[in-house]
mmCIF file of the N, C-alpha and C atoms, coordinates in Angstrom:
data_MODEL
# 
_entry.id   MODEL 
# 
loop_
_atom_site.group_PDB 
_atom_site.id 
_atom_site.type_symbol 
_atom_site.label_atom_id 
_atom_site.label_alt_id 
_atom_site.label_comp_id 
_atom_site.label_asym_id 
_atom_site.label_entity_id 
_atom_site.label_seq_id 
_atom_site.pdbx_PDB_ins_code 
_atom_site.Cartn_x 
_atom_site.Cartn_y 
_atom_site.Cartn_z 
_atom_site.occupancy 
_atom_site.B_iso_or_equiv 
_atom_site.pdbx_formal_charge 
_atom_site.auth_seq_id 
_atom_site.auth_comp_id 
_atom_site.auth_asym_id 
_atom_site.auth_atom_id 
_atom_site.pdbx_PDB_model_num 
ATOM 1   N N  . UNK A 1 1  ? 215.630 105.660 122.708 1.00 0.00 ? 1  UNK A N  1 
ATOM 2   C CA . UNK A 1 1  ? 215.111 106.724 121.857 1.00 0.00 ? 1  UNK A CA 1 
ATOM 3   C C  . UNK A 1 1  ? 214.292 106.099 120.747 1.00 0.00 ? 1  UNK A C  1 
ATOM 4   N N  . UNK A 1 2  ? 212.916 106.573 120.572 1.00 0.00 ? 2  UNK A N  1 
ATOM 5   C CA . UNK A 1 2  ? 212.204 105.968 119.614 1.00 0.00 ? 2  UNK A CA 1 
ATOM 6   C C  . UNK A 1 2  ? 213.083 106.354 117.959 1.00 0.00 ? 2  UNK A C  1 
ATOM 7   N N  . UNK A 1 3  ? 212.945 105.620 117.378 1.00 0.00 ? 3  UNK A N  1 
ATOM 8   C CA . UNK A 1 3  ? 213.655 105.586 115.778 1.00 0.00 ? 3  UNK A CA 1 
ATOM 9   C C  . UNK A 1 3  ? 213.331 106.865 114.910 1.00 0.00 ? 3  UNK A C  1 
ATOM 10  N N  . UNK A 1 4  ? 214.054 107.276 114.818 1.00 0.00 ? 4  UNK A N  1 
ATOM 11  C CA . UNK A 1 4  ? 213.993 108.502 113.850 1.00 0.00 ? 4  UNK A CA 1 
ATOM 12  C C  . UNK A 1 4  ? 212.388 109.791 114.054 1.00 0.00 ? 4  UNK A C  1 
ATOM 13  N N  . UNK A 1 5  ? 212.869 110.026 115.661 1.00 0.00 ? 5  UNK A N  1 
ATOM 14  C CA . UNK A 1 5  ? 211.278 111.000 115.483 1.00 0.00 ? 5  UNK A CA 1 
ATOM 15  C C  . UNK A 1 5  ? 211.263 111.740 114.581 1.00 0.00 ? 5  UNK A C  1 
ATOM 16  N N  . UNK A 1 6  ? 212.434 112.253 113.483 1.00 0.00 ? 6  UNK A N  1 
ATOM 17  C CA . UNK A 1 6  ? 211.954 113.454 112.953 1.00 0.00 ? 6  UNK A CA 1 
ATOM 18  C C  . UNK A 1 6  ? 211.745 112.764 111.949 1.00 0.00 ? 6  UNK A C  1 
ATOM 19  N N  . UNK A 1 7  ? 211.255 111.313 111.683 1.00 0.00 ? 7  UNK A N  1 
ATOM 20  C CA . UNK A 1 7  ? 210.816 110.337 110.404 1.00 0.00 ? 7  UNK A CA 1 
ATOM 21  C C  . UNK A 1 7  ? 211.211 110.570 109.016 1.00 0.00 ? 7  UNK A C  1 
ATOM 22  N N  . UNK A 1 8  ? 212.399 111.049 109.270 1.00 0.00 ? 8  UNK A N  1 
ATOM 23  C CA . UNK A 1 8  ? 213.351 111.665 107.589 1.00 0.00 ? 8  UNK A CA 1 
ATOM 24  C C  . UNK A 1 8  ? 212.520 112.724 107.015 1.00 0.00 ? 8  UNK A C  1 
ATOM 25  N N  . UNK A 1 9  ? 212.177 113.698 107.643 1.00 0.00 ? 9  UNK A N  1 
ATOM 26  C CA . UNK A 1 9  ? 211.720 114.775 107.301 1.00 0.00 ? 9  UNK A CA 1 
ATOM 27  C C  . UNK A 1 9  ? 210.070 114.863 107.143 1.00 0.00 ? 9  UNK A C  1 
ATOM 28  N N  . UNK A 1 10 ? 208.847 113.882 107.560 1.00 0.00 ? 10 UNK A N  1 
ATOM 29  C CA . UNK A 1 10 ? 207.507 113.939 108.154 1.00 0.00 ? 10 UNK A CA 1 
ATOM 30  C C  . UNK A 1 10 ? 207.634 114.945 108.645 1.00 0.00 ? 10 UNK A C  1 
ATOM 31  N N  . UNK A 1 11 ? 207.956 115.448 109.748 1.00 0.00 ? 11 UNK A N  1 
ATOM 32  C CA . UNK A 1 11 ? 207.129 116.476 110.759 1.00 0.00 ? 11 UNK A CA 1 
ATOM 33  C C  . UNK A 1 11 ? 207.400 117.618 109.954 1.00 0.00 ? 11 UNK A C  1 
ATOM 34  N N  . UNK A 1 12 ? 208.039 117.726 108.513 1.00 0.00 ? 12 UNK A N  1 
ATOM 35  C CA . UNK A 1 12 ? 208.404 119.183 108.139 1.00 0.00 ? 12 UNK A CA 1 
ATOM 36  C C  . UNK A 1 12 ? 206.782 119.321 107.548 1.00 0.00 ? 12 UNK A C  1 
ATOM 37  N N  . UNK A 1 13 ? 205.728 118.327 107.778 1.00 0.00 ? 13 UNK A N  1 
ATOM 38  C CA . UNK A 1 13 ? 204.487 118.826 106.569 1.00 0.00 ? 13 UNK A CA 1 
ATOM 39  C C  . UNK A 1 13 ? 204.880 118.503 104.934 1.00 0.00 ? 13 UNK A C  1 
ATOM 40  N N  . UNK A 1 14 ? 206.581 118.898 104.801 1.00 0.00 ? 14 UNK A N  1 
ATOM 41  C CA . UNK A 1 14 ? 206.560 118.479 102.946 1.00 0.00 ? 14 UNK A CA 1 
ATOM 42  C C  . UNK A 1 14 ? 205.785 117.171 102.081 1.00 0.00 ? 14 UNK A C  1 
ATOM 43  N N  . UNK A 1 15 ? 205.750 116.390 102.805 1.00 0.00 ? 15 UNK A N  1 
ATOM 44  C CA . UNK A 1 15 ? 204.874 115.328 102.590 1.00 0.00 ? 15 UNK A CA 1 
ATOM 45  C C  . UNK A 1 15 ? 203.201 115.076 102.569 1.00 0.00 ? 15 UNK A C  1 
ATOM 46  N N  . UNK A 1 16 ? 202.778 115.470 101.547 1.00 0.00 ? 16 UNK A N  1 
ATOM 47  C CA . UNK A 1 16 ? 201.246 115.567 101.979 1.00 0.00 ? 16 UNK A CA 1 
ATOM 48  C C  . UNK A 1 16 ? 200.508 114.554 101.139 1.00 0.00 ? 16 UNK A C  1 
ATOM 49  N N  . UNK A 1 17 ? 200.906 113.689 99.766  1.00 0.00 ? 17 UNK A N  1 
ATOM 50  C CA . UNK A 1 17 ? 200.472 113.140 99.145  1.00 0.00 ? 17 UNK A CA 1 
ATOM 51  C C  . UNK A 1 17 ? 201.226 111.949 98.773  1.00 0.00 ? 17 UNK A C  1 
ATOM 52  N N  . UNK A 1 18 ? 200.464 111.225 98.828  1.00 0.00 ? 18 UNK A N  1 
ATOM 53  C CA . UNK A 1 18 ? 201.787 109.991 98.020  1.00 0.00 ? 18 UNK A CA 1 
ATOM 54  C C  . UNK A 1 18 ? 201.643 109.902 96.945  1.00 0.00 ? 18 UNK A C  1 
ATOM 55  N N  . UNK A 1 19 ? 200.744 110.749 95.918  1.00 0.00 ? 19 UNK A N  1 
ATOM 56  C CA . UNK A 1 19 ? 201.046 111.218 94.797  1.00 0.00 ? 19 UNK A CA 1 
ATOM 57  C C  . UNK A 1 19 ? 202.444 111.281 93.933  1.00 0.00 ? 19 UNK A C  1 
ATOM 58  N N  . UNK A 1 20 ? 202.881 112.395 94.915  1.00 0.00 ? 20 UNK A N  1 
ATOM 59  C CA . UNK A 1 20 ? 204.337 112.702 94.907  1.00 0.00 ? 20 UNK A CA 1 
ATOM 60  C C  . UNK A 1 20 ? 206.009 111.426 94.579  1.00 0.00 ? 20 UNK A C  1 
ATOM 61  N N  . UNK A 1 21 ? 205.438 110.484 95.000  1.00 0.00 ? 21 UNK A N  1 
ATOM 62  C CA . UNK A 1 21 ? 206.609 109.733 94.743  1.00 0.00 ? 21 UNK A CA 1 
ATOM 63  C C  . UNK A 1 21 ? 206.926 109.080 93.695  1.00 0.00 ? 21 UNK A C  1 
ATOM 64  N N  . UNK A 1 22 ? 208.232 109.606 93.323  1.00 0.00 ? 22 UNK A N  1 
ATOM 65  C CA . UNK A 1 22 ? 209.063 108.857 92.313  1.00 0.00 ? 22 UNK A CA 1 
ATOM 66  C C  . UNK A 1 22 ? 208.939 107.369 92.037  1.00 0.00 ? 22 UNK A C  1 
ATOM 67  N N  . UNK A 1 23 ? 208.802 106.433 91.264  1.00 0.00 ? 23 UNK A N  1 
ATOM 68  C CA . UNK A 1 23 ? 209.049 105.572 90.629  1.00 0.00 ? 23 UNK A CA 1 
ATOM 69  C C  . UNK A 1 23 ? 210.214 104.526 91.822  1.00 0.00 ? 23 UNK A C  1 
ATOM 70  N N  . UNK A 1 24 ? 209.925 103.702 92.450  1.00 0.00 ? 24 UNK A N  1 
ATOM 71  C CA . UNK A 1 24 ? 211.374 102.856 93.055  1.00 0.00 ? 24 UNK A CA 1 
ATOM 72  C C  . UNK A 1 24 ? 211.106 104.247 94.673  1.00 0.00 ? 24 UNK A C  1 
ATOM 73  N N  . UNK A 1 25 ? 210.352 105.058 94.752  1.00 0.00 ? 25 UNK A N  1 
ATOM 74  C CA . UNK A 1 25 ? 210.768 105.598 96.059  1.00 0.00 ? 25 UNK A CA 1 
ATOM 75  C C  . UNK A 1 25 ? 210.357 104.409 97.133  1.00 0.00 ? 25 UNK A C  1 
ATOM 76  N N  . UNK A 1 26 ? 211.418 104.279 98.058  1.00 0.00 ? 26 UNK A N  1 
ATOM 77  C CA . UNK A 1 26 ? 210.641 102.940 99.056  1.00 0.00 ? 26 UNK A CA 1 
ATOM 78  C C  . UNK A 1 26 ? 209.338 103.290 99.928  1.00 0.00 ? 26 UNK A C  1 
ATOM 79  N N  . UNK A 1 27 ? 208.888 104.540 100.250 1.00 0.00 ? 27 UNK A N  1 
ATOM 80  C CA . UNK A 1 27 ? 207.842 104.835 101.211 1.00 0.00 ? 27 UNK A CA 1 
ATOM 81  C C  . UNK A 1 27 ? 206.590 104.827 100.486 1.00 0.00 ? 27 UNK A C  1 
ATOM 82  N N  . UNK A 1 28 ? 206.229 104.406 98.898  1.00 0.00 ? 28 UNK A N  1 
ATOM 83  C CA . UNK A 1 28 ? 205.517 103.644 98.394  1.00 0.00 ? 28 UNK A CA 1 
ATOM 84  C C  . UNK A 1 28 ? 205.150 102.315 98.809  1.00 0.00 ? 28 UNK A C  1 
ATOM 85  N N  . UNK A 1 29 ? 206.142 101.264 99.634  1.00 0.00 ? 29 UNK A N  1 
ATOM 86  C CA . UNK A 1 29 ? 205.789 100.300 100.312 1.00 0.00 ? 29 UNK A CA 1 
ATOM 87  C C  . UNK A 1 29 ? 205.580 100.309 101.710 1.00 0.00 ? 29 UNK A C  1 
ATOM 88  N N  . UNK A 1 30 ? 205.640 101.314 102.721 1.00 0.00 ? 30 UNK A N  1 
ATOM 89  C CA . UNK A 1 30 ? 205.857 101.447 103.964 1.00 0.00 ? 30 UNK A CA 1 
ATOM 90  C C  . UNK A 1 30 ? 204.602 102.112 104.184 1.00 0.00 ? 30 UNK A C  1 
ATOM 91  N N  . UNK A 1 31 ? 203.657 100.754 105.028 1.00 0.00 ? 31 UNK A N  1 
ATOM 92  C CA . UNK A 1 31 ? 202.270 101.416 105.502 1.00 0.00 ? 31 UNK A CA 1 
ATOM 93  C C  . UNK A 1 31 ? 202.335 102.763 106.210 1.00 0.00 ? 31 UNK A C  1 
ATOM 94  N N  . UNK A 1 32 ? 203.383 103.068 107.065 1.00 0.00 ? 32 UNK A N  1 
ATOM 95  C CA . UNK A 1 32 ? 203.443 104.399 107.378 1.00 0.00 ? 32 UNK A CA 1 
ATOM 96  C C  . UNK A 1 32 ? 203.184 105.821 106.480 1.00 0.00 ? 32 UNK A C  1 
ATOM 97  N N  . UNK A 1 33 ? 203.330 105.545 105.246 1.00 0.00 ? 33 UNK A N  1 
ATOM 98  C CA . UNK A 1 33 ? 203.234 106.292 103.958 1.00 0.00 ? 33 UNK A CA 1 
ATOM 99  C C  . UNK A 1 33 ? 202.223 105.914 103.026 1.00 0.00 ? 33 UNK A C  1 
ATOM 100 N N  . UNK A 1 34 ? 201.010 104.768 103.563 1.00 0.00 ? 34 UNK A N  1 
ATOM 101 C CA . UNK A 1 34 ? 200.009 104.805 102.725 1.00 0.00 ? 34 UNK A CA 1 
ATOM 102 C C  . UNK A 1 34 ? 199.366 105.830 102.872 1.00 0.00 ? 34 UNK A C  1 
ATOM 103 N N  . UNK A 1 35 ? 197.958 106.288 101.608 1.00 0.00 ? 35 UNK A N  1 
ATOM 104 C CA . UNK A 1 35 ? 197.196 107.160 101.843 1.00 0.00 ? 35 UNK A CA 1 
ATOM 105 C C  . UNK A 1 35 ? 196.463 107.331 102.803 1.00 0.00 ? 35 UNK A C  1 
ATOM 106 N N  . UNK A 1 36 ? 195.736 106.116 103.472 1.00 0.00 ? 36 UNK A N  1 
ATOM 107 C CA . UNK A 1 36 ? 194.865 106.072 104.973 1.00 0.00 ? 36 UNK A CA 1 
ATOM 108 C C  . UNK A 1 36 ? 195.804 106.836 105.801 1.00 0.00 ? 36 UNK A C  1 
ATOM 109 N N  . UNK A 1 37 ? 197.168 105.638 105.870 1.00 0.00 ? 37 UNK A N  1 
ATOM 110 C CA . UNK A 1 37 ? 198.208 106.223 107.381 1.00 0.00 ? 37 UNK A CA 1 
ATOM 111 C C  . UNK A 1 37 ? 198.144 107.909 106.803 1.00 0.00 ? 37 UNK A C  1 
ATOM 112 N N  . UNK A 1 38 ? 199.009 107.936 105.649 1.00 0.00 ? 38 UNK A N  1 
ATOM 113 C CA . UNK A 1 38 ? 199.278 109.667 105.716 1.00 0.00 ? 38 UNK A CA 1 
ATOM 114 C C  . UNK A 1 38 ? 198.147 110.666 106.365 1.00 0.00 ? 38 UNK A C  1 
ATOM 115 N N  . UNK A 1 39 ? 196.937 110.165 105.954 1.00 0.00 ? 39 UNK A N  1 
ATOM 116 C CA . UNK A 1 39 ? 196.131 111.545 106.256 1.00 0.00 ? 39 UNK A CA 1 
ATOM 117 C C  . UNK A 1 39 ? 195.684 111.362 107.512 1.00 0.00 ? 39 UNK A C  1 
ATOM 118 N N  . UNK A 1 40 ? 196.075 110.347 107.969 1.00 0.00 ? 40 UNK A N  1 
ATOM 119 C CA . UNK A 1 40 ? 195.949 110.395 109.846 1.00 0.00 ? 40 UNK A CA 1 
ATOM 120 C C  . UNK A 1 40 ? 196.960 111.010 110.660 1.00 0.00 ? 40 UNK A C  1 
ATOM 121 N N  . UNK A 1 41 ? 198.298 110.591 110.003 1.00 0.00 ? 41 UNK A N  1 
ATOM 122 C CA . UNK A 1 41 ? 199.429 111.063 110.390 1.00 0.00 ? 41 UNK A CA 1 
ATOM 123 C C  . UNK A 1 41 ? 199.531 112.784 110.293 1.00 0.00 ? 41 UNK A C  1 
ATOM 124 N N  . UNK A 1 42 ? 199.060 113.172 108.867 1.00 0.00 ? 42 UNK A N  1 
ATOM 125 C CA . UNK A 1 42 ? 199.106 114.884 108.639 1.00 0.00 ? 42 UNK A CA 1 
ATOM 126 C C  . UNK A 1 42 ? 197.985 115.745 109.962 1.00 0.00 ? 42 UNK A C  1 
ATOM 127 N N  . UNK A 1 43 ? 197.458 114.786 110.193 1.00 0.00 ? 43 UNK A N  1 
ATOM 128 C CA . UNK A 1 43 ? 196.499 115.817 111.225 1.00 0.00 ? 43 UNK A CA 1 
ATOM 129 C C  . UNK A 1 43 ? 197.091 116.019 112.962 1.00 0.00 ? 43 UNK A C  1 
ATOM 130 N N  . UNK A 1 44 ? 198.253 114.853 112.982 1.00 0.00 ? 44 UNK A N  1 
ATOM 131 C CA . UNK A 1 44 ? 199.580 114.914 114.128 1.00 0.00 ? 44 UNK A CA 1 
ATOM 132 C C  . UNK A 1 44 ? 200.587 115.850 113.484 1.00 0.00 ? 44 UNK A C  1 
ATOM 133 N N  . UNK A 1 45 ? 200.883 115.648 112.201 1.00 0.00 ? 45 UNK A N  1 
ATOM 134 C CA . UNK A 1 45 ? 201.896 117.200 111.434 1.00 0.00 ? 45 UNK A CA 1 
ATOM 135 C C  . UNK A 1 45 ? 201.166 118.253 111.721 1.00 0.00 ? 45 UNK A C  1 
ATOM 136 N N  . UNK A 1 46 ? 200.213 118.639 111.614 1.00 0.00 ? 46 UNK A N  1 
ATOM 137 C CA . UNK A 1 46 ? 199.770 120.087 111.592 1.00 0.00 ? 46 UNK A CA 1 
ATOM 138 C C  . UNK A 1 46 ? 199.391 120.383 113.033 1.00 0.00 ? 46 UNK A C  1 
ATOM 139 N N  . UNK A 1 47 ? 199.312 119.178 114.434 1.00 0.00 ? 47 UNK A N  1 
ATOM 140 C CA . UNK A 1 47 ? 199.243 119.845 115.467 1.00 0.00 ? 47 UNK A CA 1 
ATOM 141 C C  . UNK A 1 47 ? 200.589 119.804 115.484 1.00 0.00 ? 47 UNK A C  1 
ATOM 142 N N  . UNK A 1 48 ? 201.198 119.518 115.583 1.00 0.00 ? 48 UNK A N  1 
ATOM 143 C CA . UNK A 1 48 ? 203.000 119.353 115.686 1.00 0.00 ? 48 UNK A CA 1 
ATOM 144 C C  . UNK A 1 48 ? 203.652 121.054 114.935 1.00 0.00 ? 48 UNK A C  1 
ATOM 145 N N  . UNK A 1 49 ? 202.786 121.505 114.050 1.00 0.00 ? 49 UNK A N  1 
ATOM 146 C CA . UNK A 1 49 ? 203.086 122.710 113.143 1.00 0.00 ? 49 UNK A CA 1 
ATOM 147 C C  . UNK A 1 49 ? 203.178 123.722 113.929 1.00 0.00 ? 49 UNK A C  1 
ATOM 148 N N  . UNK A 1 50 ? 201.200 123.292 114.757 1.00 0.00 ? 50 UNK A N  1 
ATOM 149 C CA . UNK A 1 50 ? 200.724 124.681 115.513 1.00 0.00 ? 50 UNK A CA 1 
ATOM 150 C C  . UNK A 1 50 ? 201.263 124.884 116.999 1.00 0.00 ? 50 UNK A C  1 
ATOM 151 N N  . UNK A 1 51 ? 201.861 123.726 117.677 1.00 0.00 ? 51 UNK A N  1 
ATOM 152 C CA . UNK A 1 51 ? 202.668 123.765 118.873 1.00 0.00 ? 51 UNK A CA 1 
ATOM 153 C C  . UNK A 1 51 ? 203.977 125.060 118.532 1.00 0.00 ? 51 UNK A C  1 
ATOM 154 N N  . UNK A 1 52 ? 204.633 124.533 117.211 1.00 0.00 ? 52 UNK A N  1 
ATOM 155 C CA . UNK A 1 52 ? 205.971 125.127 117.075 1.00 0.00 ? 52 UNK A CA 1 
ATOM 156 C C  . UNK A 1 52 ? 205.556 126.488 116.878 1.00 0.00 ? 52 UNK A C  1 
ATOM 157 N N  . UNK A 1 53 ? 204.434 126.730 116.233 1.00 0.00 ? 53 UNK A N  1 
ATOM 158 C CA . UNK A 1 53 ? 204.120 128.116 115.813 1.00 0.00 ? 53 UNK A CA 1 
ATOM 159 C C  . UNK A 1 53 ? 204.124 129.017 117.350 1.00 0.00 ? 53 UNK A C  1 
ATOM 160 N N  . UNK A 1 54 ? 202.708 128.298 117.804 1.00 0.00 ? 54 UNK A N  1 
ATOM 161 C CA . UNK A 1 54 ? 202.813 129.532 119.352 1.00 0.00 ? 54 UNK A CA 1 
ATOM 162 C C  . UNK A 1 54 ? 204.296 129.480 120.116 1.00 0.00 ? 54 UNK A C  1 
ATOM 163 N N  . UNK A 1 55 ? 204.904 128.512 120.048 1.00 0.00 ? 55 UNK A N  1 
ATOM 164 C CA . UNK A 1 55 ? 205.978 128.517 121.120 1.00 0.00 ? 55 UNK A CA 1 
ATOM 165 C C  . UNK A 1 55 ? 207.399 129.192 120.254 1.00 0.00 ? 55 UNK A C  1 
ATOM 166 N N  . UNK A 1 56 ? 207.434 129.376 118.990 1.00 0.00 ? 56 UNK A N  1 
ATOM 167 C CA . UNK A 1 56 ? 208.624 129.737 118.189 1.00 0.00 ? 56 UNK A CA 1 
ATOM 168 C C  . UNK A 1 56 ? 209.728 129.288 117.556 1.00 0.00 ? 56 UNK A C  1 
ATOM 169 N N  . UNK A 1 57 ? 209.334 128.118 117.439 1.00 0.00 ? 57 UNK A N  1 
ATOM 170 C CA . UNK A 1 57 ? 210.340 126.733 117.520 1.00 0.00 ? 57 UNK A CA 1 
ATOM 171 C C  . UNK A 1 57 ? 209.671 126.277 115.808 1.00 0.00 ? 57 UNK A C  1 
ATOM 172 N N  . UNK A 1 58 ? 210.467 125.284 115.617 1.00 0.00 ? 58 UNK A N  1 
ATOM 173 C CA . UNK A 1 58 ? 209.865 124.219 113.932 1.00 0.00 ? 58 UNK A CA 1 
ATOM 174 C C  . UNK A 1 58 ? 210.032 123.220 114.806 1.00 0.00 ? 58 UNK A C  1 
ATOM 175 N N  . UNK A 1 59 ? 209.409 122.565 113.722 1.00 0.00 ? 59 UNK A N  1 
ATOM 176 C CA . UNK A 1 59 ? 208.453 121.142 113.815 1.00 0.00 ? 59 UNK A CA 1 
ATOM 177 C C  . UNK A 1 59 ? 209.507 120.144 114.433 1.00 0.00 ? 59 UNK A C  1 
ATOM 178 N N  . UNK A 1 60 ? 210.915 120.497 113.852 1.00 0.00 ? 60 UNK A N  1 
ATOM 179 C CA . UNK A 1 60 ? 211.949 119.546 114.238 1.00 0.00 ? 60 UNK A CA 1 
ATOM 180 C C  . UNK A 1 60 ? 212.296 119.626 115.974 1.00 0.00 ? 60 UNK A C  1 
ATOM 181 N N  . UNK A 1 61 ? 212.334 120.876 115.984 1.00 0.00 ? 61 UNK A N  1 
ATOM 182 C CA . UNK A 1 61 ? 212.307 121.286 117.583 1.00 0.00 ? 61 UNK A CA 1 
ATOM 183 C C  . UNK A 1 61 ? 211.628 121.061 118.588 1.00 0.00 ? 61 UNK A C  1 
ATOM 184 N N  . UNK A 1 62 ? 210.198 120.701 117.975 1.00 0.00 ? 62 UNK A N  1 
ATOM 185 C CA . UNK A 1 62 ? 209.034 120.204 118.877 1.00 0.00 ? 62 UNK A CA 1 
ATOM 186 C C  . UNK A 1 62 ? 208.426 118.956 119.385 1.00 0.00 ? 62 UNK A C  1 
ATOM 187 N N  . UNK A 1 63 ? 209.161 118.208 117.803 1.00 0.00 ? 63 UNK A N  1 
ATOM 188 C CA . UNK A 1 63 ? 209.032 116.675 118.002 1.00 0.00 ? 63 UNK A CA 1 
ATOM 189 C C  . UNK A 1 63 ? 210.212 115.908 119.487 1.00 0.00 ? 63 UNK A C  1 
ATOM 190 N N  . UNK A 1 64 ? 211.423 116.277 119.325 1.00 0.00 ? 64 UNK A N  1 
ATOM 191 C CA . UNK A 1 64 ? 212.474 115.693 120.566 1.00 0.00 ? 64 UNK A CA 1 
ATOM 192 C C  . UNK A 1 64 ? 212.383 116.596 121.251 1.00 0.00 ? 64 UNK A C  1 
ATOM 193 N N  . UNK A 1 65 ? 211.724 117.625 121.911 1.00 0.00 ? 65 UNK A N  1 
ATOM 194 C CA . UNK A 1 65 ? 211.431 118.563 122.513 1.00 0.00 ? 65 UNK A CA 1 
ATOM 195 C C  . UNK A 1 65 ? 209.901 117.141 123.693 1.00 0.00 ? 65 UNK A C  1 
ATOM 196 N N  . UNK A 1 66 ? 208.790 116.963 123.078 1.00 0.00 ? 66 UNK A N  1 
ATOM 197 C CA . UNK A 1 66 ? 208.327 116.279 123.428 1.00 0.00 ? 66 UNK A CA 1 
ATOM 198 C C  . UNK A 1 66 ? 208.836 114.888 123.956 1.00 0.00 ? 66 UNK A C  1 
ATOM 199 N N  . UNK A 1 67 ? 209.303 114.272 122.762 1.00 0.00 ? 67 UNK A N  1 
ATOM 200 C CA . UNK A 1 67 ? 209.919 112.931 123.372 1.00 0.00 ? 67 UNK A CA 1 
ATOM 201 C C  . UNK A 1 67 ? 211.014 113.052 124.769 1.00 0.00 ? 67 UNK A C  1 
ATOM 202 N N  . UNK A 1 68 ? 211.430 113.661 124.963 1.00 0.00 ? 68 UNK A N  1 
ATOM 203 C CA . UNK A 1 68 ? 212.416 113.913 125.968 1.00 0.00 ? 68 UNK A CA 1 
ATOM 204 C C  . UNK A 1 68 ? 211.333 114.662 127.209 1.00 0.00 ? 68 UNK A C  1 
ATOM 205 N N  . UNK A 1 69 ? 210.379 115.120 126.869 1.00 0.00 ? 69 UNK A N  1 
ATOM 206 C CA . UNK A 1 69 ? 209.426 115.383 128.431 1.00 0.00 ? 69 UNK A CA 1 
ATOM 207 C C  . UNK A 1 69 ? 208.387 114.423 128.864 1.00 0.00 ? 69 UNK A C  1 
ATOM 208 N N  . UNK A 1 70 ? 208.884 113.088 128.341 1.00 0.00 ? 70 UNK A N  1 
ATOM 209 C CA . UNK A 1 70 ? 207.665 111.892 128.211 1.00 0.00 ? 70 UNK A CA 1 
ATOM 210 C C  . UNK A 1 70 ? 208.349 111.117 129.665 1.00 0.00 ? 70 UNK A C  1 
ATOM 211 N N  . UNK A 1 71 ? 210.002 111.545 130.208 1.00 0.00 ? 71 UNK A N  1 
ATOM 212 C CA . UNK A 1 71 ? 211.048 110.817 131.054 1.00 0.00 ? 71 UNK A CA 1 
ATOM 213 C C  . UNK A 1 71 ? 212.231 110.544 130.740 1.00 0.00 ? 71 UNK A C  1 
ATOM 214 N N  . UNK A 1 72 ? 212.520 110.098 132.154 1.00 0.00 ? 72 UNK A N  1 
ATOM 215 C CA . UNK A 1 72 ? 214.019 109.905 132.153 1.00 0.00 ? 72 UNK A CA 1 
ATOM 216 C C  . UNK A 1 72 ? 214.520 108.923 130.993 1.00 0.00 ? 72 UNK A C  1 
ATOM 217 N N  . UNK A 1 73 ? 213.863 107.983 130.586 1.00 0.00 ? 73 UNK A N  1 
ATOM 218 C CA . UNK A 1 73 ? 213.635 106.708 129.636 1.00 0.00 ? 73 UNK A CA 1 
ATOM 219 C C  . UNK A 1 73 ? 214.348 106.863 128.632 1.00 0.00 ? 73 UNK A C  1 
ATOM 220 N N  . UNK A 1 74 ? 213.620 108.239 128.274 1.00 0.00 ? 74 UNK A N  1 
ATOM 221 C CA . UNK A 1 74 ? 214.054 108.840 126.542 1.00 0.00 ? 74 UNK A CA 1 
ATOM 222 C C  . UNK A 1 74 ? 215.247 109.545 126.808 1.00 0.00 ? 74 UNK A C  1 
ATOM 223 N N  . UNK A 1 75 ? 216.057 109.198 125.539 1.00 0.00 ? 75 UNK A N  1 
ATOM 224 C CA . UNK A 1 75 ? 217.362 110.412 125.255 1.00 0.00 ? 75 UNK A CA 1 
ATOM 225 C C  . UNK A 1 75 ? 217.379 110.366 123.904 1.00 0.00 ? 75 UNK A C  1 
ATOM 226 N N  . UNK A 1 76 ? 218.082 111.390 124.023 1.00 0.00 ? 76 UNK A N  1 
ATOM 227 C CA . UNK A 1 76 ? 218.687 111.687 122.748 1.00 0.00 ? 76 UNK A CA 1 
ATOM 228 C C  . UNK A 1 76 ? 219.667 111.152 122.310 1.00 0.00 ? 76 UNK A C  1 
ATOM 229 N N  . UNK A 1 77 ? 220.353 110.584 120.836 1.00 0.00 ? 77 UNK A N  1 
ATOM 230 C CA . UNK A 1 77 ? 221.876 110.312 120.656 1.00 0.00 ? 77 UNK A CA 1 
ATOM 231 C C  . UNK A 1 77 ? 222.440 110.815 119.443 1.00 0.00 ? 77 UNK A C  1 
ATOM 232 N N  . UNK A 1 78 ? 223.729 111.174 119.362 1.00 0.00 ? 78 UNK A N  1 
ATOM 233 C CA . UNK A 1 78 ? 223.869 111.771 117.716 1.00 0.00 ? 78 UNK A CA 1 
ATOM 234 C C  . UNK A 1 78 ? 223.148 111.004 116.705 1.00 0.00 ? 78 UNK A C  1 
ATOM 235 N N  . UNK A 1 79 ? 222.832 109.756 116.886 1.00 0.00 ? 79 UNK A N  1 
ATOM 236 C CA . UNK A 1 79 ? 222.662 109.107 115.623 1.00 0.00 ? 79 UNK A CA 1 
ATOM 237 C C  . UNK A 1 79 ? 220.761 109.208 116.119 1.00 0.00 ? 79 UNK A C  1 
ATOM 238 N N  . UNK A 1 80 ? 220.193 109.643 116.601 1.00 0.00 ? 80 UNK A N  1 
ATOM 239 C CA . UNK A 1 80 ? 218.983 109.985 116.391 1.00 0.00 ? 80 UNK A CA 1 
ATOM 240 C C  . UNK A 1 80 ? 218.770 111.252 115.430 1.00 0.00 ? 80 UNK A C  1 
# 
């Protein structure tokens, strides 16, 4: 199972700026959370948004919803 698809709360969209972070937040150091990565990444959040929208589902539902139709490979585990 890839590491944390629902990326500690990314696919909810709440994340749009790294503006936003507190003083000591660690995703201030994690290229995944620079400004370049973010605004590449938000344009995979908002198709990830509009999947859940037509089908009726949230973002959380859509992300291991996908990973699990990629194969047998992928699972799920509580600690995902």
């Amino acid at each position: 199972m890839p590491w944390s698809p629902l990326g500690h709360g990314f696919p909810t969209g709440t994340i749009r700026s790294t503006e936003h972070y507190a003083e000591g937040d660690r995703r201030a150091d994690n290229p995944r959370f620079t400004e370049e990565n973010l605004k590449r990444d938000l344009r995979i959040v908002d198709e990830v948004a509009a999947v859940a929208t037509l089908v009726g589902a949230t973002s959380a539902q859509v992300a291991p919803a996908w990973l699990l139709a990629q194969g047998d490979d992928v699972e799920l585990t509580a600690d995902s």
